[in-house]
N, C-alpha and C positions, 0 to 999 in steps of 0.2 A: 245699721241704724234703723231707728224705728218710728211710729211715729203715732202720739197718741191723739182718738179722734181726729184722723186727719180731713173729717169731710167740713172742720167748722175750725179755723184756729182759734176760734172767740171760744171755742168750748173751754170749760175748767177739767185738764186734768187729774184725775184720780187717784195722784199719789198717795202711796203708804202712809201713815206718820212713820215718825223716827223708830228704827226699830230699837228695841230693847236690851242692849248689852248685856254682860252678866255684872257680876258687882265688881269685882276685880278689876285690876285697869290700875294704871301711873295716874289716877286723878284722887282730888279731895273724895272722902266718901260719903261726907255731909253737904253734898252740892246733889242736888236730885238732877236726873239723865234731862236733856232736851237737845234739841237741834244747834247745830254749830253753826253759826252764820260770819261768813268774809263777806267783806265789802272790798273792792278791789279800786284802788284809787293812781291810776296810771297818770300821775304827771311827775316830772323831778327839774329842775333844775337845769342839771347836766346828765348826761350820760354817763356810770363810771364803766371805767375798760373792762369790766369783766361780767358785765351783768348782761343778762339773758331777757331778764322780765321786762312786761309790755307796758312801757312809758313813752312819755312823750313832753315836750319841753312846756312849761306851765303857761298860760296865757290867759287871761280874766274870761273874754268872751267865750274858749274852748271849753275850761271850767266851768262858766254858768251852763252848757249847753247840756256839760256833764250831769252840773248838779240836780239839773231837770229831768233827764234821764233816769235819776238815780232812784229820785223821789217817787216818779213812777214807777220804777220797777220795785222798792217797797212795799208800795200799796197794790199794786199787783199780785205779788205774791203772799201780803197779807192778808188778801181776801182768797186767794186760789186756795193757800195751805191751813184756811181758817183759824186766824191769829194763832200762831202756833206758839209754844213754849221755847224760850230761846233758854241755852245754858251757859253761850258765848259770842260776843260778839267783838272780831278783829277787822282792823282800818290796816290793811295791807298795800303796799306799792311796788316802787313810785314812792312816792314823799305823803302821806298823810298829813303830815304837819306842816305842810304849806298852805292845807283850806282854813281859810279864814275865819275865824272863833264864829260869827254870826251863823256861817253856811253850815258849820259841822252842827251849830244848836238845831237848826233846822231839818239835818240830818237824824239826829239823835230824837228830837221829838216825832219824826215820822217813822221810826223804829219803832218806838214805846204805842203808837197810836196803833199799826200795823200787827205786833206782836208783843206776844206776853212775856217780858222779865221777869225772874227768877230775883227775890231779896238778896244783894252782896255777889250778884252774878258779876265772874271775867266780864270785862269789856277792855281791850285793849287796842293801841293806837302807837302805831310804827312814828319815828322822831327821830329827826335827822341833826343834829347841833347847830349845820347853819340856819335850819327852820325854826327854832325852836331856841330859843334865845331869850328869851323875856320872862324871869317870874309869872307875870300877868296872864300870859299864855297856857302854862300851866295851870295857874289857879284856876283860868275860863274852862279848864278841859276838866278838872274836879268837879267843879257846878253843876256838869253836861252828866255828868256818872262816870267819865273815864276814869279807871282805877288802875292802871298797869299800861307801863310805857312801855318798850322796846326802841331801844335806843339805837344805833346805826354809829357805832364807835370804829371800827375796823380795826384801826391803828390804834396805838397811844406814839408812834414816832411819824413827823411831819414830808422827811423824804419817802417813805410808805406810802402816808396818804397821800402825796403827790402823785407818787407811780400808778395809782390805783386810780388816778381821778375823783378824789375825793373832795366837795366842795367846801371841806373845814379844815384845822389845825389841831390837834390832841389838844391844846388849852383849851377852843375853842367846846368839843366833847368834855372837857374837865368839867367846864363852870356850867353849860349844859344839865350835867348830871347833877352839881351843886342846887343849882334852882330848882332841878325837879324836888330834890329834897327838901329843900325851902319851902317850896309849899304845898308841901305834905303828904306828895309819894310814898308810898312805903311798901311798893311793889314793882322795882325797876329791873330789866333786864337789860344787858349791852352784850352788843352783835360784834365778835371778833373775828381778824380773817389771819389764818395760819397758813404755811408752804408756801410765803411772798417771796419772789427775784433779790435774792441776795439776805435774805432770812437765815438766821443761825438760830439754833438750841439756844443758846443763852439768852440771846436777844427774846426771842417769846417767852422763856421764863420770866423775864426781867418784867414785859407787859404784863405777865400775867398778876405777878408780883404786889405791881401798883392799880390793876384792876381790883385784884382781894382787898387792898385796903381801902375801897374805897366803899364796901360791904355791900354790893348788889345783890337783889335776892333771885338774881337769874343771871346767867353767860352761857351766850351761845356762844364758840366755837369752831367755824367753818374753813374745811379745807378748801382753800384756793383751788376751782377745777376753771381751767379752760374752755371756753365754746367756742365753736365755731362763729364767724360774723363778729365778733367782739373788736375791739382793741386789740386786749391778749390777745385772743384768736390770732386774728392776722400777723401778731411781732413772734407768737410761736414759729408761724409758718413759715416766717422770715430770715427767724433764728434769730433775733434780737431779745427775745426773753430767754433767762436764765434760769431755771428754778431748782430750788434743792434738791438735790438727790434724794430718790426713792428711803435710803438709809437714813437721811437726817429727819426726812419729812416723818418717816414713822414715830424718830426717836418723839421730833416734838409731839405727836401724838400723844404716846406711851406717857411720858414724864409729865408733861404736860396737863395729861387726866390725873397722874398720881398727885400733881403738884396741887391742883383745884380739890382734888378729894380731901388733901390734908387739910386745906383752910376750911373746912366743912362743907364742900359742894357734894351733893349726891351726882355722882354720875347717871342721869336716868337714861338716855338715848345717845345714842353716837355724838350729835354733835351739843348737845344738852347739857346743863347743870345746873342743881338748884340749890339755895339752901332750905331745910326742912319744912313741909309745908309750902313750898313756893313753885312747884312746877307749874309748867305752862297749862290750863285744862285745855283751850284751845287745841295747841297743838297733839295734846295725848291723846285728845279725841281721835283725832287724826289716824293716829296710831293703834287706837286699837277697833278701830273699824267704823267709828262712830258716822249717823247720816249728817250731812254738811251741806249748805244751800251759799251759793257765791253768789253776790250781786256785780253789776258792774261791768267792762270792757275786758272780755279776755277769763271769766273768773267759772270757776268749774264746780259744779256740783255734784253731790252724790245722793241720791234722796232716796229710798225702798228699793236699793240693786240694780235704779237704772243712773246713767252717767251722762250729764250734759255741760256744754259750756255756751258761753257768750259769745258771740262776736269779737274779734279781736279789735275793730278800728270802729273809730266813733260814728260812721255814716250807719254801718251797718247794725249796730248798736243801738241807733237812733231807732230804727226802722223795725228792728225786732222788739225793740219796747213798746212803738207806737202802734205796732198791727199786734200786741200781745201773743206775741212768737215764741219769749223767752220759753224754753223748759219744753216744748212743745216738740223737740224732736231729741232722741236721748237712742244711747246703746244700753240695751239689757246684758248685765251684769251676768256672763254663764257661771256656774260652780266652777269649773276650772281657772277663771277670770278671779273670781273672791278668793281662793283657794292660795294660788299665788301671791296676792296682795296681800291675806294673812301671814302668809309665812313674811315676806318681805318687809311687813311693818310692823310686826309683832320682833323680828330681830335687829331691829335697828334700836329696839328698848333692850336696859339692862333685866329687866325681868323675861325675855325670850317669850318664845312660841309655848302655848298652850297644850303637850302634846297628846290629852282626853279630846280637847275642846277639840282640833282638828282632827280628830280620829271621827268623832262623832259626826263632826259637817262634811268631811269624805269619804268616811264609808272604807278606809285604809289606814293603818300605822304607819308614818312620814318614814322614823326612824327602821322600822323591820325594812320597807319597800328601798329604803337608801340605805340600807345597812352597810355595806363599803365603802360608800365617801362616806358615810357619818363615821366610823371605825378610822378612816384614815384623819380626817379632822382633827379627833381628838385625842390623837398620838402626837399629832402636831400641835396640841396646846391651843387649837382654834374653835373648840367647841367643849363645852361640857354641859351635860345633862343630869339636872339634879330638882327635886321635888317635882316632876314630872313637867318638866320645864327642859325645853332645848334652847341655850343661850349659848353667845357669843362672847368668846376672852375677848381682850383689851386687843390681842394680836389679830382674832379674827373678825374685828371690828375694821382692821386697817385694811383688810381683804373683803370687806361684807359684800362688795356688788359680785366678785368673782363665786364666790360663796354661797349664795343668795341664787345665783344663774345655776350652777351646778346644782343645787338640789330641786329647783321647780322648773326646769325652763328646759335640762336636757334629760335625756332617759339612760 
């Protein structure tokens, strides 16, 4: 770790701006480059049994405490990073759509006051169906500039969402989605969860089925993983969960991306699909190296190669805000460090690794220096390379963390 001007934390560090991508990239080409900004909003409801990220149960007074915080750490870093250009701004959780229409306006105007928007820029906002319930709530969230929901569907069947701990009913996400369209979304995504206790092939076809017709212009996708501490977690440990075999989990993989691509979904990232024009920018940014500034409890940045996060709990949160701490202590990013995260999240997208662009930032050819696991990969139908591009099949997507390890991590 490192630590900039450390004789004054009051000092303004000296970050880079955003560095400058090449034009390429899974985003719009008519959206001009800027900084990617999360706001990380840690409260829910309930817990569900399988989630990992840092929440905590909602309650008015915790939440104003939050939303004070927040404000300060906007104006903060809108004076530190001198109103920078934003080109995305995502309400991540935890439940977004539990802050009450007045606090998010008030959020949203100290965004706009702090940093410079970009005309018709992402701005997106995580939505849960029990939160989010009301025409009215929708419409307050269009006024604000939110243009792109992300919806938290999981299931479309009810014993599912039960097992999952899920705070709603697939009608309850049906009419959800209805409203948002009502009034006048036209940029929705919904968040599915595959390789569930007692899930069949058929059965996720079947969801996936009446997901397509319900014409979203985004579906994520996500395979069921286990952690540690969870719910799952501990009913794994226990042997109380069941989960499908390795063989079925693939098939629904496989079929499953076929099934989405046939109704017009572009497969762009592993767990990703859009239809034309509709990919996440947020997220691609992500993906192809882009700098990113998190606000909030728990929330990670990436700004000119060096790497910092927040505080995970609200005391500590409070106190990094109030002595203007945030950002003030970061790990500088080595080439071997970028190097790896290229490869890593350059193939988790359908368009693959760069392999000019990575020669040029290493100083080495990926593929000559691996020539034998790249050789045996793509015997095995788990890699091919083509316009100077090393991408991942549909199969070696099912493998991508094992994959991924063996060419940057061992020798």
């Amino acid at each position: 770790m490192g630590r900039i001007y450390g004789e004054s934390v009051a000092t303004t560090p000296a970050f880079p701006q955003a560095a400058r991508p090449d034009k390429s990239g899974p985003v719009r080409k008519s959206v001009p480059r800027g900084l990617l900004l999360y706001i990380h909003v840690p409260f829910c409801r309930s817990r569900c049994h399988y989630c990992t990220f840092h929440s905590q149960a909602f309650k008015p007074t915790t939440f104003a405490w939050y939303h004070k915080l927040l404000l300060d750490e906007i104006a903060l870093w809108g004076k530190r990073l001198k109103r920078p250009l934003l080109r995305t701004v995502y309400f991540g959780g935890g439940t977004p759509s539990l802050i009450p229409p007045h606090q998010l306006d008030r959020i949203m105007k100290a965004l706009r006051s702090a940093f410079s928007f970009q005309d018709g820029m992402e701005i997106t906002l995580e939505a849960n169906p029990d939160s989010a319930a009301d025409i009215s709530y929708f419409r307050a969230l269009q006024s604000m500039g939110i243009n792109r929901l992300s919806m938290g569907v999981q299931s479309l069947v009810d014993a599912e969402l039960a097992a999952l701990g899920r705070p709603h009913s697939a009608g309850m996400a049906m009419q959800a989605f209805q409203l948002a369209r009502q009034a006048g979304f036209n940029n929705i995504g919904l968040d599915l969860i595959w390789g569930l206790p007692g899930q069949k092939l058929a059965g996720w076809l079947a969801q996936l089925k009446q997901i397509t017709e319900l014409r979203p212009e985004h579906i994520s996708a996500y395979n069921l993983t286990i952690e540690p501490e969870t719910v799952f977690g501990r009913m794994c440990d226990s042997g109380e969960l069941v989960l499908p075999s390795e063989t079925e989990q693939g098939r629904m993989f496989i079929y499953g991306a076929e099934y989405l691509e046939s109704c017009g979904y572009l497969h762009y990232e592993v767990s990703n699909f859009a239809r034309m024009g509709f990919m996440s920018v947020h997220n691609s940014g992500y993906w192809d190296g882009s700098d990113y500034l998190g606000l909030g409890p728990s929330a990670v940045s990436t700004i000119g190669g060096r790497r910092f996060s927040n505080p995970r709990y609200m005391d500590e949160y409070d106190a990094y805000v109030r002595g203007g701490l945030v950002g003030m202590e970061y790990e500088n990013l080595s080439l071997t460090d970028r190097l790896r995260e290229t490869v890593m999240l350059s193939l988790r997208t359908t368009r693959g690794l760069d392999l000019k662009a990575f020669r040029e930032m290493a100083g080495y050819d990926l593929v000559k220096r691996r020539e034998a696991l790249v050789s045996a990969l793509h015997r095995e139908n788990l890699v091919r390379i083509s316009h100077g591009r090393l991408r991942l099949t549909k199969s070696g997507m099912l493998v991508s963390n094992v994959i991924i390890k063996r060419l940057v991590f061992e020798d």
